[in-house]
C-alpha positions as CSV (number, residue, x, y, z in Angstrom):
1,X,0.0,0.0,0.0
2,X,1.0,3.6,-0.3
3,X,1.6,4.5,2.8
4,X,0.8,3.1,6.5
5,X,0.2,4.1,10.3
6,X,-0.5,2.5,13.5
7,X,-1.0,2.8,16.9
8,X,-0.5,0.6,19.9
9,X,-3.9,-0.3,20.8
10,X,-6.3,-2.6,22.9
11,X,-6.1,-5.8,21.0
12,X,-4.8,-8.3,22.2
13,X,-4.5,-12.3,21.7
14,X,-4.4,-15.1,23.9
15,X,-5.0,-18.8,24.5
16,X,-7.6,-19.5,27.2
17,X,-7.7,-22.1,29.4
18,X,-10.1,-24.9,30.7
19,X,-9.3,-25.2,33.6
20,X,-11.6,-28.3,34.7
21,X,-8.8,-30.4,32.8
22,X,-7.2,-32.4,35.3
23,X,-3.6,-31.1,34.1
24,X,-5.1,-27.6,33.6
25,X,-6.6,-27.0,36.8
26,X,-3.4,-26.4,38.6
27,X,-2.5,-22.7,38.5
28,X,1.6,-23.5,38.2
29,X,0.8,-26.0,35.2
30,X,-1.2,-23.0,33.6
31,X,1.7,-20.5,34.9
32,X,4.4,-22.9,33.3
33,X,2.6,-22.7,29.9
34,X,2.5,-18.8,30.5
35,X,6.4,-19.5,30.8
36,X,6.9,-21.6,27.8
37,X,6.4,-19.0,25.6
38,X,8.9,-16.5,23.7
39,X,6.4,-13.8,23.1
40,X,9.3,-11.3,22.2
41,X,10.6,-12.9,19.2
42,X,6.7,-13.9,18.4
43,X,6.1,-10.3,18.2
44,X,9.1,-8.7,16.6
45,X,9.1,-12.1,13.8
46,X,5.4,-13.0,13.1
47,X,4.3,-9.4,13.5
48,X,7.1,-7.9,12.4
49,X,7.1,-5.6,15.4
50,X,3.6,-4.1,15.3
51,X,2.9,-6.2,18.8
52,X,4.5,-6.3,22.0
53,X,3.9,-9.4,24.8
54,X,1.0,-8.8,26.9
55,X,1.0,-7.8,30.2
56,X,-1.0,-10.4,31.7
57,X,-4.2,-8.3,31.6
58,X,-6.5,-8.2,28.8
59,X,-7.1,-4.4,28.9
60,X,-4.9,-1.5,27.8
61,X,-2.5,0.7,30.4
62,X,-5.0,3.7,29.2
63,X,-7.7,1.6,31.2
64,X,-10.0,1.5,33.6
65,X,-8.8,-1.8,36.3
66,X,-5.2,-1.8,34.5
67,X,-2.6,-3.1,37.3
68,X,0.7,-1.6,36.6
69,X,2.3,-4.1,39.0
70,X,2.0,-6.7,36.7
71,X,4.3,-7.7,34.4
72,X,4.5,-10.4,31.3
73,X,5.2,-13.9,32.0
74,X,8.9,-13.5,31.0
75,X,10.6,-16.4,28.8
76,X,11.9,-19.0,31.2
77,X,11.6,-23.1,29.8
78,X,13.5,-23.9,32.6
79,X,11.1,-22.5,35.4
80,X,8.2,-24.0,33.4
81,X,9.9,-27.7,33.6
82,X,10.4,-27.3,37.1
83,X,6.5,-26.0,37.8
84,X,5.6,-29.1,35.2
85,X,7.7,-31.5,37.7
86,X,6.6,-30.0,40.8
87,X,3.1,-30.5,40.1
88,X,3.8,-34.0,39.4
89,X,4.2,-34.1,34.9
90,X,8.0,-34.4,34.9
91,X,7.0,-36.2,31.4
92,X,4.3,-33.4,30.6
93,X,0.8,-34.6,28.9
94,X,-1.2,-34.0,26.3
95,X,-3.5,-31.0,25.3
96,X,-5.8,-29.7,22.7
97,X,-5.1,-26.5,21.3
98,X,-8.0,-25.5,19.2
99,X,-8.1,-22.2,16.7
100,X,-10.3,-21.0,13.8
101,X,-9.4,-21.4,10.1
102,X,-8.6,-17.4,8.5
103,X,-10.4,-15.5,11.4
104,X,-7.6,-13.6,13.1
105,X,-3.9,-12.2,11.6
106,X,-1.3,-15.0,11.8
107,X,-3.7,-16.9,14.2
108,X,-2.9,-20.6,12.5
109,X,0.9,-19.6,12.5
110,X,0.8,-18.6,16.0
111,X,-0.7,-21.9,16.6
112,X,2.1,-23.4,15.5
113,X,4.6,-21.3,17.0
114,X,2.7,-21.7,20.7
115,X,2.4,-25.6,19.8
116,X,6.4,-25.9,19.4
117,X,7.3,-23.8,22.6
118,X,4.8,-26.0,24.5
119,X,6.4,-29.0,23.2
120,X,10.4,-27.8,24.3
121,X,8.6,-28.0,27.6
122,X,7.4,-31.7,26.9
123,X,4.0,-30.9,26.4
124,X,2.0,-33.1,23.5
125,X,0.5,-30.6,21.7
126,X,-2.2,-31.5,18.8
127,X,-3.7,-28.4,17.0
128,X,-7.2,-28.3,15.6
129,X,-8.7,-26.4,13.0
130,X,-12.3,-25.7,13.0
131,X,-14.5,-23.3,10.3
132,X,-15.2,-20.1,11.9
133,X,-19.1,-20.6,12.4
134,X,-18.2,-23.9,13.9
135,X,-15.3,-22.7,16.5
136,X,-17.9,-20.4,17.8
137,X,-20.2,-22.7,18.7
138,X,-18.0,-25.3,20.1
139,X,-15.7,-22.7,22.0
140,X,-18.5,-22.2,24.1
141,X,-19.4,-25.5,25.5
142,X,-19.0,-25.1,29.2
143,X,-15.3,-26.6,30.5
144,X,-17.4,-29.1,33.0
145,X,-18.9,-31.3,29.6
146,X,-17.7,-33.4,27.1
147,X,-16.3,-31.7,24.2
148,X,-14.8,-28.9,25.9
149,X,-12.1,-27.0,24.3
150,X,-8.3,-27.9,26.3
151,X,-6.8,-24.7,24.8
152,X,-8.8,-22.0,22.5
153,X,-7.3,-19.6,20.7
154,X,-8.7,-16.2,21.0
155,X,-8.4,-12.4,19.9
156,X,-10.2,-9.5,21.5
157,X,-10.4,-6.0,22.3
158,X,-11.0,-3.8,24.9
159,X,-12.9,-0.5,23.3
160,X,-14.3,0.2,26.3
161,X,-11.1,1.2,28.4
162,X,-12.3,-0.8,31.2
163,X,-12.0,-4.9,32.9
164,X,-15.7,-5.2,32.5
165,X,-15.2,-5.4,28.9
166,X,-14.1,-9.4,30.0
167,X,-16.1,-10.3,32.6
168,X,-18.1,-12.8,30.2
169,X,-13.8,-14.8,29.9
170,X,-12.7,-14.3,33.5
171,X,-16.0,-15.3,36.1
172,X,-17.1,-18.4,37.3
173,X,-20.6,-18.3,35.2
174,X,-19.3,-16.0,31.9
175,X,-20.3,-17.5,28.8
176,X,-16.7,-17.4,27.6
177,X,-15.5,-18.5,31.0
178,X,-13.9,-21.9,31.7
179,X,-12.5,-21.4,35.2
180,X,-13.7,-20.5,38.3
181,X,-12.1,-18.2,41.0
182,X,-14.7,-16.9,43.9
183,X,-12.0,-14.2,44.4
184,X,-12.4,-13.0,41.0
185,X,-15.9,-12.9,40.8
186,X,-16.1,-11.2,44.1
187,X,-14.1,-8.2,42.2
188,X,-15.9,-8.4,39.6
189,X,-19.5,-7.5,41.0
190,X,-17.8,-4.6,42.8
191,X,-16.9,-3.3,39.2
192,X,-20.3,-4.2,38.1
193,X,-22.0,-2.3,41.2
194,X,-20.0,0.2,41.8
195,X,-20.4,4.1,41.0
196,X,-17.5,5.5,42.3
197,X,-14.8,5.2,39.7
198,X,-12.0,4.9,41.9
199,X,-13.2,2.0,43.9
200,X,-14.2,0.4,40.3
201,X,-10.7,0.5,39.1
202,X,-9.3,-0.9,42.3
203,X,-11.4,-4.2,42.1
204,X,-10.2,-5.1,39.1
205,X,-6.7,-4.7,39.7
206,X,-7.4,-6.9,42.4
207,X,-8.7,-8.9,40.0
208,X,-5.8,-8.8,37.5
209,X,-3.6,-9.5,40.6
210,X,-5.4,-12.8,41.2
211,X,-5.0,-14.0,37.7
212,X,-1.7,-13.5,37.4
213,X,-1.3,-16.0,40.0
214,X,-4.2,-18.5,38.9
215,X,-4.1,-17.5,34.7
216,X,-7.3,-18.0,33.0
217,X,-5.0,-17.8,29.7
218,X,-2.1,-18.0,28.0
219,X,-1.5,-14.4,27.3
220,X,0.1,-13.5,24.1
221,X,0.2,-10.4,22.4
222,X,-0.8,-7.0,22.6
223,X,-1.3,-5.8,19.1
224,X,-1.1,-2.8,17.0
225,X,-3.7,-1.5,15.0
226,X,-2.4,-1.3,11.2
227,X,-4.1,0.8,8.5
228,X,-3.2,0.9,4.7
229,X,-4.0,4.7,3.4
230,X,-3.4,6.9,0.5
231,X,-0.7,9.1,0.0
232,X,-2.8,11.9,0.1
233,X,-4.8,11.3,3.1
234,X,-3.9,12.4,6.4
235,X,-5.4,11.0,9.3
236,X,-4.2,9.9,13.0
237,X,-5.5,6.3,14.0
238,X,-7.5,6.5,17.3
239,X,-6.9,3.6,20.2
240,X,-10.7,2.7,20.1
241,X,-10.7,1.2,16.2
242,X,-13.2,3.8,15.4
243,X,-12.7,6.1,12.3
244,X,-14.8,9.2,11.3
245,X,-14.2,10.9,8.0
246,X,-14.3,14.2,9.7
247,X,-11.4,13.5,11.3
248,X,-9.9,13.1,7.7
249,X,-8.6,15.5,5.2
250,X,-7.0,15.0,1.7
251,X,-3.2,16.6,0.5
């Protein structure tokens, strides 16, 4: 194209858990897979820079409930084996890791990047493909029944500046939700209850705090917004994904 901007924005990418598997419903087995993966060199190779690794929050640091205590899972197979060890899978086990055919940028590829990392730490890692309309509907069946998704693949966005924006992937009865942390919830109906702005964005870094320690997901990627334009227009990409001509002008 022409010419291109971006911005650093409130996408982001992730793998969620279920964590009513067996081997998933430890929170150092789900830490250790948190671990396992290089999101640096997934970023500055598969994105070619326009993404930087997630910290462990699914909400921008412009948002409402963002913890700036909280850091990415750093890149450390060695800590991951030992958590895999200590909770008893020295020799790993096997998981599903489930993702949609052409529905999100690099989504297959970053299937297969996650799938290798996740093997280096002796993890049996078989990747399914699903149609779109298909992914949606199975993605959904509750973690407690047959059928459940081990590992989905998932990209969202947080347009709203604010944690409730996930409440649906993080509490014990979301529809997106496959694990269950009374703490969490507890947080999260403060948000939901809650006039007073200040007290808002406190429960949900409380709530960001507790899963950092018990992840819900593999958390990825934070990822640019990329626009192709003409020469001639000029025009400053906003953070929300939104874009009004008026804010647009030609030469």
């Amino acid at each position: 194209v022409p010419k291109t901007v971006s911005v650093e924005a409130t996408e982001f990418s992730y793998l969620a858990f279920n964590t009513y598997k067996e081997e998933l419903s430890d929170p150092n087995v789900r830490v250790a897979m948190n671990l396992a993966i290089d999101k640096e060199t997934l970023a500055e190779t598969l994105y070619s820079g326009y993404a930087r690794p997630n910290e462990a929050q699914q909400t921008s640091s412009n948002g409402l409930g963002f913890n700036a205590d909280i850091e990415p899972f750093p890149y450390d197979p060695d800590t991951a084996r030992q958590l895999l060890a200590d909770a008893g899978y020295p020799d790993g086990f096997s998981v599903t890791l489930n993702v949609p055919i052409g529905r999100y940028l690099y989504g297959e590829e970053t299937a297969q990047y996650v799938a290798q990392q996740l093997g280096d730490i002796g993890l049996d890692v078989e990747i399914v493909s699903w149609e779109w309309n298909e992914y949606r509907s199975a993605g959904r069946v509750p973690g407690t029944e047959n059928g459940a998704f081990d590992l989905k693949y998932g990209w969202n966005s947080n347009e709203w500046f604010d944690a409730a924006r996930v409440g649906s992937h993080v509490t014990c009865g979301g529809g997106s939700s496959k694990i269950c942390i009374p703490a969490v919830d507890e947080y999260y109906e403060i948000g939901a209850t809650s006039l007073d702005q200040e007290v808002r964005d406190e429960a949900y870094q409380a709530a960001w705090a507790a899963l950092r320690v018990s992840p819900h997901a593999i958390y990825l990627l934070q990822q640019d917004l990329l626009y192709g334009m003409s020469e001639d227009l000029q025009w400053e990409p906003r953070l929300d994904d939104e874009y009004f001509v008026s804010e647009m002008t030609l030469g």
